[in-house]
N, C-alpha and C positions, 0 to 999 in steps of 0.2 A: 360722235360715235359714228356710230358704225349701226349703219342699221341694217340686219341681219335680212338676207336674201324673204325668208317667209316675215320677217317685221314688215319690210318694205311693202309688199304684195297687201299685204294684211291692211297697215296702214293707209295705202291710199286709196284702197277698195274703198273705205270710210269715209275719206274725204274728198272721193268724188261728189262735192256737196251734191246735195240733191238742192239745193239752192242757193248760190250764191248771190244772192240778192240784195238791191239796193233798196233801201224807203227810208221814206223822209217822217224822224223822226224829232226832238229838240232835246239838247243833251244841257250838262250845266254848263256857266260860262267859263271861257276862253283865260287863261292866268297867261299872259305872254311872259312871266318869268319863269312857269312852271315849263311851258314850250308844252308839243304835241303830246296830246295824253290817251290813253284807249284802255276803254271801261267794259264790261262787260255783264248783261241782265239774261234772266234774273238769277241771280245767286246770293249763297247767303256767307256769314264768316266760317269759316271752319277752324283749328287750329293751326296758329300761329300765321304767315303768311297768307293761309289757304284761300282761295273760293270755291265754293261747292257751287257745280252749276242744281238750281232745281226744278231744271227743266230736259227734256230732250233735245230741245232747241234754245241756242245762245245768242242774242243780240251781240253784236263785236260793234262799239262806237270809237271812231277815232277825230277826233276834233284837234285840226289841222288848219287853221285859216291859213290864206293863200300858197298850199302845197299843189305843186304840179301833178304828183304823184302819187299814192298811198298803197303801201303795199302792207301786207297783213300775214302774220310768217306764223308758225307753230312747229316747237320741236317737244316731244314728248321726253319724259323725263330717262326711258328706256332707251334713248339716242344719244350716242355719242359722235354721228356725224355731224352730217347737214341737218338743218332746219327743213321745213317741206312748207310751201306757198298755198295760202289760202286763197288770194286772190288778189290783182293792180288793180288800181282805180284813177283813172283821169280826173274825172266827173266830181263833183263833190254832192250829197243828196240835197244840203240846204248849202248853198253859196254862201247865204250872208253868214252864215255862222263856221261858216267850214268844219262842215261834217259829213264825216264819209261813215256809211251803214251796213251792215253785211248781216246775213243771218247762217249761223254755222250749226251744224250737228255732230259734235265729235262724238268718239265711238264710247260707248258703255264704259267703259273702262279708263277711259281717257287720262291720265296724269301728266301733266307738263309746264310749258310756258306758252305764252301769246303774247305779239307784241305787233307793233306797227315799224316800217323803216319808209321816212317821208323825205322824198325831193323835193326842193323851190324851183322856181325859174331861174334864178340868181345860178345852182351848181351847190347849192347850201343842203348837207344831209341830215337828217337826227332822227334817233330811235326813240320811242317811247318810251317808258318803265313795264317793264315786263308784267304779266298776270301771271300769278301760280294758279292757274285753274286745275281743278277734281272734279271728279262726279260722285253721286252719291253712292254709283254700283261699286266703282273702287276704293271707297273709304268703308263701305258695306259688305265686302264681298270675307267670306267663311273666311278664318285666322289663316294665313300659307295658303289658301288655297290659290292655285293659278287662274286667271280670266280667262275666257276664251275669246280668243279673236271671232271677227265677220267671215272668218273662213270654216269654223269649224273646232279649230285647234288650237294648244296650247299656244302662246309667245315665246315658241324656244328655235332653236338651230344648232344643228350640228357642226356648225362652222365658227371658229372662232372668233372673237370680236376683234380683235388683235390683226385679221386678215388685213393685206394691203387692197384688197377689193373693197372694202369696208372704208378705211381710212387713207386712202389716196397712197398708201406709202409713208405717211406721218403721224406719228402716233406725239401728239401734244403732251408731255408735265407739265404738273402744277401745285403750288404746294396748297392746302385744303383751304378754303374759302369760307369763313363761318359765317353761316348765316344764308348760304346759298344755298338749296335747298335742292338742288338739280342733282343728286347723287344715285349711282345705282353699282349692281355689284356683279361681276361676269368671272364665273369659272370654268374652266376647260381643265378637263378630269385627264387626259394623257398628260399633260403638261404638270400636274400637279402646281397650279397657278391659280389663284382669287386675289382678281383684279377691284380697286374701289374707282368710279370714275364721277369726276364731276363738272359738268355742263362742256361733255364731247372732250376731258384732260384725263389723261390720266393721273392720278393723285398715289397711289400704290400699290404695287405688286406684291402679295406675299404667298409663302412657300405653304400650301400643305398635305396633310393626309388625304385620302379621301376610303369609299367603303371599300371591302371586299368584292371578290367574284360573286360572291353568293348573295351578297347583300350592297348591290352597285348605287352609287347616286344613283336619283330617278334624275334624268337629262330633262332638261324644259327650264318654260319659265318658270318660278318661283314668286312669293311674295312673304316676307317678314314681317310680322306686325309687331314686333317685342323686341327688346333688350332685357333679359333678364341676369344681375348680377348675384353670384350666390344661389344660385338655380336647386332647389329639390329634384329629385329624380324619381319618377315611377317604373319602375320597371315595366316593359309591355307584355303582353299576352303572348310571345312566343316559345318556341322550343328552346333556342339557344337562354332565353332566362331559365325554365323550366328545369335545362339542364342542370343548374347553378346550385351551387349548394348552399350560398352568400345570400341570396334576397329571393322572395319572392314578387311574383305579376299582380301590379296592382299598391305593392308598399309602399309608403313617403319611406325614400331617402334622403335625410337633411344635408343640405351644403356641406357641414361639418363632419359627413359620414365617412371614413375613408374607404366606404362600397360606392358612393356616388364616383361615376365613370367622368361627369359632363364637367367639373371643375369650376373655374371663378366666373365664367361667363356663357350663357346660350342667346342663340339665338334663332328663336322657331321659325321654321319654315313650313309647316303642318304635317302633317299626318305622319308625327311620331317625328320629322328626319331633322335636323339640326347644324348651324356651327356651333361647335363647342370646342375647349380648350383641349389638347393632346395632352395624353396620358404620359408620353416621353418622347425626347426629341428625335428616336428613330420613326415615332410616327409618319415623322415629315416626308413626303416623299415615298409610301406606301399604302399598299392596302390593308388598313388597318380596322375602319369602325364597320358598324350596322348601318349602313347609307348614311354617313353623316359627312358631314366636313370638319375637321379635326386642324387647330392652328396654333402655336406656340403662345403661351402667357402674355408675354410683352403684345406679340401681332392682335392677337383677342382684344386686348385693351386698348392699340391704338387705334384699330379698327371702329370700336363701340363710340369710343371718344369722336373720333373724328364722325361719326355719323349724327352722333347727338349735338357737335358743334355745327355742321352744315344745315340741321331741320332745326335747329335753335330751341333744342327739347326743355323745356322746366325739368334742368335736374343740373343741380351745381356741383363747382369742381371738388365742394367739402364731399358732398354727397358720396361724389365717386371714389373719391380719395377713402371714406371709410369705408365702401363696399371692395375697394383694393385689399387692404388691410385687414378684414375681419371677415366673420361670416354674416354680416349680417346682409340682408335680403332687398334687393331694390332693382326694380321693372320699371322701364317708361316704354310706352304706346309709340309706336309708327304709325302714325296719321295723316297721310295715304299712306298704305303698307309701301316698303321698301321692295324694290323689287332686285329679284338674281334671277338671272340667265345663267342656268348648267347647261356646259356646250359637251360636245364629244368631237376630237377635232384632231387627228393622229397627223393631220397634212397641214403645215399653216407655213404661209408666206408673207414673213411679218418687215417690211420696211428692205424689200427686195432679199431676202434672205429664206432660203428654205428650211423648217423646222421640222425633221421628221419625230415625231413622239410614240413610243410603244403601245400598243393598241392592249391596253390592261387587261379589257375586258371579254378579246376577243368580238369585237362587233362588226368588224370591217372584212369583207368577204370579198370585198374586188378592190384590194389596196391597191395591185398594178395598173388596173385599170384608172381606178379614182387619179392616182401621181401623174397617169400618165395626160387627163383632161386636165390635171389642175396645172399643171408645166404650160401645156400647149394654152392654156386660156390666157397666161404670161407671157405670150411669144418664145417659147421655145420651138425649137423646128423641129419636128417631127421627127427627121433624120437623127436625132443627139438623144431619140426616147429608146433605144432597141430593150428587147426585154432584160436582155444577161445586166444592162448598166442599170436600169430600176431595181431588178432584185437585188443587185449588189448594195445599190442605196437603202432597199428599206432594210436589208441583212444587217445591215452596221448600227439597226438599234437594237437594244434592251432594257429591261426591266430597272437601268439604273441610267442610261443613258440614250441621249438623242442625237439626232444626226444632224447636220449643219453642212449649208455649201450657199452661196451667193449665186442667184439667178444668172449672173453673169457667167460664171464659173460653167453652170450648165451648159450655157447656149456656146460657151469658146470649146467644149469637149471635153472639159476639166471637174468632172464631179466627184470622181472616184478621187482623182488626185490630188483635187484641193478641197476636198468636202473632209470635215473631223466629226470626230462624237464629242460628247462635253456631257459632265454630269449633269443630270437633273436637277440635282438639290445642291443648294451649298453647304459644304458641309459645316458642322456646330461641332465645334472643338470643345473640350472637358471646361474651360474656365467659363465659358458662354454660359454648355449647359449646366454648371453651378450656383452662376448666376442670375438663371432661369430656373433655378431651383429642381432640376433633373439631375439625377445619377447617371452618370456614364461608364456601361459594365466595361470593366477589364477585359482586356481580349489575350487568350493565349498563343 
């Protein structure tokens, strides 16, 4: 991934360890067919994978006999870039046993990998087996609720993850890895886009709704702690229920209700807001819910699936295959919560390509300005920014469509001429949405 400008900051604020330190301590012994191994104290099991650190501070042991080198990496599981360096080591703390010792403090929140990557003298590399380490704040932390970083603030950004700032310009697929556990979920609400990524790949992009003006995603970072199939519905304390003449604040709506709005699958993100299944396939590509994320039946499903296949959830394929087919009712835990990144990102330059996107919400008050840093920060020449050619650029979006032109294109003086608009959404022809089980109105 892409680790997002305030991730970044955030991030190594934390891992300026406040000691990276060696001591000599005695690990167990050496398996020379197992090769270089790195363990980590004190922590206890958690689910599945997991280790829970249960401490502030982590012993990191890597037993390495005769390694030149030991290097000690950590990428969080909210990265889809680079890895970030904990610290090299020449030295080893006990010779005879080749052990190299570190003492780390990741941050409150921590969720990721740790591993080791060791040179011989020989020119000979190899990685360790990675740690899934947690900490107790993030397996602990209120259902949805968001963490807050060393800085203050949520884990969000208005930038997309998708930036070529972010990912070099390469954006990695990959088709889903069960049993890897490195998954995370990044949407960007102009784009109408909910990205699933797993360990820095992109694994899939799907299309959907998102809230109204009046009731906008809340932008930040997120954390999902559920899959619920067959979801009841309470309706909330608001006006817009209030107004209703269908349900009242406070009622179980059962799965089987056809007042229940949220469909065959939710998934909580706290304080009321949700992905849930789209009422109909004009959803896609609009502003449609009460701050929710809204995704077509099929995407809901293979989303859930492929999340529960990557954390290796206790819940099998009968299981789900009846919760497809019926109403009956079935929740599994995200243990470390799942985290999503809602970005807000009307400018994105994704693999040398400029992406103008309609600003839904009305949030962006210095577009010319903002197009005009984000160009020049690509090597655009200043001379190719005049105003009349920006507004004409950001003129040719709407509410259905985005603007498109190749960095190139800019810097040769060809934006207006070779930049196009392209729909947002693809569209979902009558057999699809039949077979998604939507009506599609006749049009006169």
């Amino acid at each position: 991934m892409i680790i997002l400008k305030r991730k970044v900051s955030a991030l190594l604020a934390v891992v300026l360890l406040s000691g990276l330190t060696i001591s000599c301590q005695r690990s167990g012994e050496y398996d020379p067919a197992r090769g270089p191994t790195i363990e980590a104290t004190p922590v206890e099991q958690g689910e599945g994978p997991w280790k829970v650190a249960t401490s502030d501070s982590v012993t990191l042991t890597v037993m390495a006999p005769d390694a030149a080198t030991v290097k000690i990496l950590y990428r969080p599981v909210i990265s889809t870039g680079r890895h970030l360096e904990l610290g090299t080591f020449n030295t080893p703390t006990d010779p005879a046993r080749g052990t190299f010792i570190t003492e780390w403090r990741p941050r409150p929140d921590f969720t990721g990998s740790v591993w080791a990557e060791i040179s011989y003298p020989d020119g000979t590399r190899k990685k360790t087996e990675p740690i899934s380490l947690t900490t107790r704040t993030a397996i602990g932390s209120q259902e949805g609720q968001p963490a807050l970083d060393s800085m203050g603030g949520s884990l969000n950004s208005d930038e997309s993850a998708r930036a070529d700032k972010f990912t070099g310009g390469r954006i990695v697929t990959t088709s889903l890895v069960a049993g890897d556990h490195r998954v995370w979920i990044t949407v960007n609400v102009p784009a109408f886009q909910l990205t699933l990524w797993q360990n820095g790949r992109e694994v899939k992009t799907y299309q959907i709704g998102v809230g109204r003006k009046n009731f906008p995603l809340v932008i930040g970072g997120q954390k999902a702690s559920q899959i619920i199939w067959n979801p009841e519905w309470i309706p909330p304390n608001s006006p817009w229920v209030e107004e209703s003449e269908d349900v009242e604040p406070g009622e179980v709506v059962d799965a089987d209700d056809s007042r229940n709005p949220l469909g065959k699958v939710k998934i909580p993100l706290g304080n009321g807001y949700l992905i849930h299944q789209a009422a109909k396939t004009s959803d896609i590509g609009h502003l449609v819910s009460h701050g929710c994320v809204r995704m077509l039946t099929d995407d809901l499903f293979d989303l859930a699936e492929k999340i529960v296949a990557a954390r290796d959830l206790l819940v099998s394929d009968e299981q789900m295959e009846l919760a497809r087919t019926s109403t009956e009712r079935l929740a599994v835990r995200l243990t470390p919560p799942l985290w999503v990144d809602i970005n807000y990102d009307t400018q994105v330059i994704e693999r040398g390509i400029l992406h103008l996107y309609p600003d839904v919400y009305n949030r962006e008050r210095q577009a010319l300005a903002d197009l005009r840093a984000e160009l020049q920060a690509n090597g655009v020449d200043e001379q190719q920014l005049d105003d009349q050619t920006l507004k004409q650029m950001l003129g040719r979006v709407n509410q259905r469509e985005e603007f498109v032109v190749s960095i190139a294109e800019i810097k040769a003086g060809r934006a207006l001429v070779a930049g196009q608009t392209r729909p947002l959404i693809k569209p979902i022809g009558p057999l699809e949405a039949s077979r998604l089980g939507f009506v599609v109105p006749e049009r006169n």
